[in-house]
C-alpha positions in Angstrom: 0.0 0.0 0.0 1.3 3.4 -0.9 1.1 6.2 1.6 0.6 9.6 0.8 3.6 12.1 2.6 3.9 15.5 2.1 7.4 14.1 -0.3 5.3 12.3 -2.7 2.4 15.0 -2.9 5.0 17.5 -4.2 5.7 15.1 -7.5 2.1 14.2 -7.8 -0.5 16.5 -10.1 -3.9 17.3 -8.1 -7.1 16.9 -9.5 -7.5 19.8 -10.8 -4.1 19.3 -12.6 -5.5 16.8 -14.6 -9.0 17.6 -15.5 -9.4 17.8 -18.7 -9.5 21.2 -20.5 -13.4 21.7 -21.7 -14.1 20.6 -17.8 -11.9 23.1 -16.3 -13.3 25.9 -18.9 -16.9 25.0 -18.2 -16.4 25.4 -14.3 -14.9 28.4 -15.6 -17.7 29.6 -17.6 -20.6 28.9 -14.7 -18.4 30.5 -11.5 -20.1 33.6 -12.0 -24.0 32.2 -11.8 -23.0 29.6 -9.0 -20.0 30.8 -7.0 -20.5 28.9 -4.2 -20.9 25.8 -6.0 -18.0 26.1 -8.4 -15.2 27.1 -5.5 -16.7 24.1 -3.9 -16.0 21.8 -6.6 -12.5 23.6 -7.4 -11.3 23.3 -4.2 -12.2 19.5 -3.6 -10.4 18.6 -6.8 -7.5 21.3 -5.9 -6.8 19.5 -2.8 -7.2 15.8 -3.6 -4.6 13.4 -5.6 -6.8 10.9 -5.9 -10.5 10.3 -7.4 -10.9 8.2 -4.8 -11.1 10.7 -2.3 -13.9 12.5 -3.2 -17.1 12.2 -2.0 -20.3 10.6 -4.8 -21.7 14.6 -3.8 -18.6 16.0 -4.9 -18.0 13.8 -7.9 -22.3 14.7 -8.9 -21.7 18.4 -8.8 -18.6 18.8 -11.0 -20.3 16.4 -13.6 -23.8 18.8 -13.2 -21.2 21.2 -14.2 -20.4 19.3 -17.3 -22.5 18.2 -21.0 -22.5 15.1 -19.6 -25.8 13.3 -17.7 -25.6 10.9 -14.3 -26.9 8.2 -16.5 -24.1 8.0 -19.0 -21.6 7.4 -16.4 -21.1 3.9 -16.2 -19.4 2.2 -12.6 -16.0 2.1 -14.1 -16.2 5.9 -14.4 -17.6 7.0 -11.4 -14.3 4.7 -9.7 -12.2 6.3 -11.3 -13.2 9.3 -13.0 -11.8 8.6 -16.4 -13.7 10.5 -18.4 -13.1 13.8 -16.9 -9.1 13.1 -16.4 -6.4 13.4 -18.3 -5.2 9.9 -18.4 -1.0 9.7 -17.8 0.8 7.1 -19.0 
């Protein structure tokens, strides 16, 4: 199992890093109307390295923010958020 230290944060990409550009500029595009909501979802993603550790609330408001619907995310993708992440090889 590997454990997350302040060392191995520093070399890993957040979240936010990796979301994939039309995400980040449709968060962008909505902060205005729902500031709350959007500094909410920004910071979740901001502060976590792994998909895993955010909440099914958390992970249902950024994809509200998105073209996508609930219903076309299949199991795999709500695991591990695939289709909103840039993948790294």
């Amino acid at each position: 199992m590997k454990i997350l230290t302040n060392q191995t944060k520093t070399n890993m990409s957040t979240l936010y890093d990796k979301l994939k550009p039309e995400y980040k500029k449709s968060l962008n595009e909505q902060e205005e109307l729902y500031p709350t909501l959007v500094k909410g979802i920004k910071c979740a993603l901001q502060e976590n390295y792994l998909w895993s550790h955010l909440s099914i609330g958390q992970v249902r408001e950024l994809i509200s923010f998105t073209s996508m619907s609930l219903g076309s995310m299949s199991s795999y993708d709500w695991s591990y958020g695939e289709k909103l992440l840039i993948c790294e090889d």
